[in-house]
C-alpha positions in Angstrom: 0.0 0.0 0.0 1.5 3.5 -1.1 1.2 6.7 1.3 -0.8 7.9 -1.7 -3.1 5.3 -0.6 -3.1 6.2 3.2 -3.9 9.9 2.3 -7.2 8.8 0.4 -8.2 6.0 2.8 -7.9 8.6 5.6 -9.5 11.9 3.8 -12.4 9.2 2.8 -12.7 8.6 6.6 -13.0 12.0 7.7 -15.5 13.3 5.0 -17.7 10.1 4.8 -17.9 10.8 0.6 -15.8 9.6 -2.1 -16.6 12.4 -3.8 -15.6 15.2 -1.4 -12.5 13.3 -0.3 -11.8 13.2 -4.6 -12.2 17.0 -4.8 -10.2 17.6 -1.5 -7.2 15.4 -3.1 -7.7 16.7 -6.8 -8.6 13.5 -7.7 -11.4 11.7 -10.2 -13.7 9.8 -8.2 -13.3 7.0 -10.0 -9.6 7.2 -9.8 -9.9 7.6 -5.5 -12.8 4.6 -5.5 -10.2 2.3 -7.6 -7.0 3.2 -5.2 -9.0 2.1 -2.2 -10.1 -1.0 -4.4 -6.8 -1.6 -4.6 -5.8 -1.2 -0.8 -8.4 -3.1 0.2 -7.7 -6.3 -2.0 -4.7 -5.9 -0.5 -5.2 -5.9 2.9 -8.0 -8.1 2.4 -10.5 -6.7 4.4 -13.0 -3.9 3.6 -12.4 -0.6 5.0 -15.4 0.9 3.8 -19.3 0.2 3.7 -20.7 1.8 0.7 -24.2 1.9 -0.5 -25.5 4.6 -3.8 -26.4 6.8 -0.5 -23.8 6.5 2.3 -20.3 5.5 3.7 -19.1 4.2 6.7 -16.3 2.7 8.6 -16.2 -1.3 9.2 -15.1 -2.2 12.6 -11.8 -3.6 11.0 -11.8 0.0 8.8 -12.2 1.8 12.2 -9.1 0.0 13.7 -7.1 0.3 11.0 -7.5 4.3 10.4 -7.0 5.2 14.2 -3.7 3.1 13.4 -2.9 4.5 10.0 -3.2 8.4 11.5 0.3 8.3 13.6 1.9 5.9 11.2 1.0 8.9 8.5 2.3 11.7 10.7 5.9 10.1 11.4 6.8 9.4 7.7 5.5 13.0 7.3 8.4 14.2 10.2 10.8 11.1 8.8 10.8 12.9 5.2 11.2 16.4 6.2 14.2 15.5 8.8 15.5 13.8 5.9 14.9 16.9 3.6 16.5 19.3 6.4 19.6 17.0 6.2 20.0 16.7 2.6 19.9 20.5 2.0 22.3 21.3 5.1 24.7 18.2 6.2 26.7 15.7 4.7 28.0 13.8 7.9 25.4 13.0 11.1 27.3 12.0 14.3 24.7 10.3 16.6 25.8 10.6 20.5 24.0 8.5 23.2 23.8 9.1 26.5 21.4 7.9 29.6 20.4 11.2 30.6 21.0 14.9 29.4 22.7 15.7 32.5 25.9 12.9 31.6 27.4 15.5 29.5 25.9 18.8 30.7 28.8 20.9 28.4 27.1 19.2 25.3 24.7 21.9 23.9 28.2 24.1 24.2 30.5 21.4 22.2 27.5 21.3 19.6 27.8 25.2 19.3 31.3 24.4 18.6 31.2 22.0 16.2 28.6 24.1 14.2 30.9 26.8 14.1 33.6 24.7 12.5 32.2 21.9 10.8 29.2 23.4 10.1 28.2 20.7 7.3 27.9 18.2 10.5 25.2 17.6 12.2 25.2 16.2 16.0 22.1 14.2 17.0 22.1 13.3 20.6 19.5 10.4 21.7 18.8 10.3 24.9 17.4 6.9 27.3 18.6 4.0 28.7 16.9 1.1 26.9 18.8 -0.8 24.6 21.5 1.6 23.6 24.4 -0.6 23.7 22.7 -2.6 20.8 21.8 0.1 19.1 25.7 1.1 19.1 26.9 -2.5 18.3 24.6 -2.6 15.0 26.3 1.0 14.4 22.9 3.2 14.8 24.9 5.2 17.4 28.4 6.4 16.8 29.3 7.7 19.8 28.5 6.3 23.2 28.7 7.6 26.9 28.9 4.9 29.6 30.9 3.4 32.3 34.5 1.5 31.5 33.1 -1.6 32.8 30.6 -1.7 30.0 32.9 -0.6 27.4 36.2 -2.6 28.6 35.1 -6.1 27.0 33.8 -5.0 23.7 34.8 -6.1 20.4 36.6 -3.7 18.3 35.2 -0.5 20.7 37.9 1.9 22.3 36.8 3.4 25.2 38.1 7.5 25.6 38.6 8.2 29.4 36.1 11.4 30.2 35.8 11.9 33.6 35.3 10.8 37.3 31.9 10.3 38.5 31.5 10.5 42.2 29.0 8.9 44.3 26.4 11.4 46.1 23.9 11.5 48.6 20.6 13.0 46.5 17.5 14.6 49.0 15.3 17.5 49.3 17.0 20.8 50.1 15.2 21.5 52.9 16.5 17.9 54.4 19.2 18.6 57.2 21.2 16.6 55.4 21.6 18.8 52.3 23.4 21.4 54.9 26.3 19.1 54.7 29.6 19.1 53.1 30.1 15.1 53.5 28.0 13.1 54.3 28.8 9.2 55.9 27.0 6.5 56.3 26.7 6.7 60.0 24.2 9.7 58.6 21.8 7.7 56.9 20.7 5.8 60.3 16.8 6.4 60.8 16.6 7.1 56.8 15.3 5.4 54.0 17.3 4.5 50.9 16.6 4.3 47.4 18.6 1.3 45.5 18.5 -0.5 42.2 17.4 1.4 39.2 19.9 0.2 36.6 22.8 1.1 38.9 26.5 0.4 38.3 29.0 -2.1 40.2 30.5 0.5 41.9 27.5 2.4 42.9 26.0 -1.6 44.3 29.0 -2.0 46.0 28.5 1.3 47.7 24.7 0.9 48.4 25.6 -2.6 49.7 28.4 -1.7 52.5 26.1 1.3 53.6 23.0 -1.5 54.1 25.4 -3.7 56.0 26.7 -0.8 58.1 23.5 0.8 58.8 21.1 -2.0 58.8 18.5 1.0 57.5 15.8 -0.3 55.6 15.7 0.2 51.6 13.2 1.0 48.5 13.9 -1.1 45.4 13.2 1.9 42.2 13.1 0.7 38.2 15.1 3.9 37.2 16.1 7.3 38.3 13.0 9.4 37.7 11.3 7.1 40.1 13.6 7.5 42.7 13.6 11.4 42.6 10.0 11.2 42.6 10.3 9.2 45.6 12.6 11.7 47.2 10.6 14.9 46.3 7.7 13.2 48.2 9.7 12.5 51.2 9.8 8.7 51.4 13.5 8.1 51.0 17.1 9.6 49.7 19.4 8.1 47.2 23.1 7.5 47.2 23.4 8.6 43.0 26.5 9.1 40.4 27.2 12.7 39.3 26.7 12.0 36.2 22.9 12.3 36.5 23.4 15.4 38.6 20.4 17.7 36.2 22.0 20.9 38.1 18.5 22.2 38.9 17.1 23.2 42.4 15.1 20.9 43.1 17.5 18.8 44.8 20.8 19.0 46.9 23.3 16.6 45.7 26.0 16.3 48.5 29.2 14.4 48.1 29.5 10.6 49.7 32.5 9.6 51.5 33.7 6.4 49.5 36.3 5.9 47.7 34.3 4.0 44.9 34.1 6.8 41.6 32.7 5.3 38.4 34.7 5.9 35.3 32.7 7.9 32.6 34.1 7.0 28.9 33.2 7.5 25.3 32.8 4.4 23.8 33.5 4.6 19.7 34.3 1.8 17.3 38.0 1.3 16.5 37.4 1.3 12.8 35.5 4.5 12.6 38.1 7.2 11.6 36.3 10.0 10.3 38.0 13.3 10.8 34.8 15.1 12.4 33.9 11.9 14.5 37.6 12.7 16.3 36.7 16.6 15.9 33.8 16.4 17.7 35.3 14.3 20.6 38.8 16.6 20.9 35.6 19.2 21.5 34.2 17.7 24.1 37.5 16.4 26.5 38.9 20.0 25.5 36.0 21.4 27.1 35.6 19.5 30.3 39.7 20.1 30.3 38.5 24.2 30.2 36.5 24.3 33.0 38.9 21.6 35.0 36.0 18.8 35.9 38.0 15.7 35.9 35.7 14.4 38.6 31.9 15.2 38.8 
């Protein structure tokens, strides 16, 4: 079925007439009645009931255009992001990362890179799920996560980026927040947020301060959870600077541990594309600027 089709099967279902949904498209009737002919044989099921004096929806029509709709919109936004690129790029470096707040500097290093490779564009993609496939199969080019994830990959060179420290994440109004280090001895008579995705070092940390402390614990599924959790009061979280969002809605205090987690770009070994190493001088230069070697 062609998106020519889609247009007339879905003009037909708002206007309820072949005739007015033929004049709306600059179409022949009979030209509009035959495509939908056509797309119906196809799918092999009627879309339409049609008598000589009105037209309506099947159930299985009904389904199918509330389905059709979306589908319709994103190959409209597919075609003109591919339109935009065409006209201005001729290179697209795709950059994942967990959260925004993993490279806060990156809005500044896109600024950059604009200014001198302007024909490249930067796409950042932003989430947790699946995105270490999504590099593998070469969808991503560039991708931000811990050394241990990145140490055991075939053909992948990790780039050291920084130190990420492990805080201690609750309200600002909490006493603890008016610390300047905070121990585990501290979190006795608290709450405390674990799980969530986290890495080995942050486990091993969330594990001796359990043992220590004996102070009960909140299993969360991923980081937005947890700070919901901790706006309402229920429990703080022991978090990697990395996923510090630098807003004020929360005090992020340092932890006493020696545990940091190493923050790396992962790339593959065989991509040497000037701009792909322009783009990443950019960035280490830049957290070299403002000195943050540990976060």
């Amino acid at each position: 079925m062609t998106t020519k089709q889609i247009e007339m099967i879905l003009k037909v279902s708002e206007t309820l007439n072949f005739t007015k949904a033929a004049e709306a498209m600059f179409l022949t009737q009979p030209t509009l009645t035959y495509q939908i002919q056509m797309a119906e044989e196809e799918l092999r099921f009627k879309i339409f009931d049609r008598s000589q004096k009105s037209v309506a929806l099947t159930p299985s029509g009904k389904t199918f255009v509330e389905s059709l709709r979306p589908i319709l919109n994103s190959y409209r936004i597919a075609v003109e992001q591919a339109q935009n690129y065409s006209e201005r790029f001729n290179e697209d470096i795709v950059i994942s990362l967990p959260y925004r707040s993993a490279i806060h500097l990156l809005p500044q290093a896109m600024r950059e890179m604009a200014q001198s490779h302007p024909e490249v564009l930067i796409t950042p993609k932003f989430g947790w799920n699946n995105r270490l496939n999504e590099f593998l199969q070469g969808t991503v080019d560039i991708l931000f996560d811990d050394f241990d994830t990145l140490k055991n990959l075939k053909d992948v060179r990790a780039i050291p980026f920084y130190q990420s420290r492990i805080y201690l994440v609750c309200n600002r109004d909490d006493p603890l927040a008016e610390k300047s280090l905070i121990h585990a001895s501290d979190l006795i008579g608290r709450t405390l947020m674990v799980g969530g995705g986290s890495q080995r070092q942050l486990r091993e940390v969330q594990t001796r301060v359990l043992n220590e402390t004996r102070i009960p614990f909140i299993n969360s599924e991923d980081h937005d959870t947890t700070l919901t959790n901790i706006a309402a009061g229920k429990a703080i979280v022991l978090a990697p600077g990395f996923l510090h969002d630098r807003n004020d809605g929360f005090a992020w205090v340092p932890f006493e541990c020696h545990e940091t987690i190493s923050c790396c770009l992962g790339v593959k070994v065989n991509d040497k594309r000037p701009s792909l190493k322009a783009f990443i001088d950019i960035l280490l230069h830049l957290y070299e600027e403002v000195n943050i070697s540990t976060l």
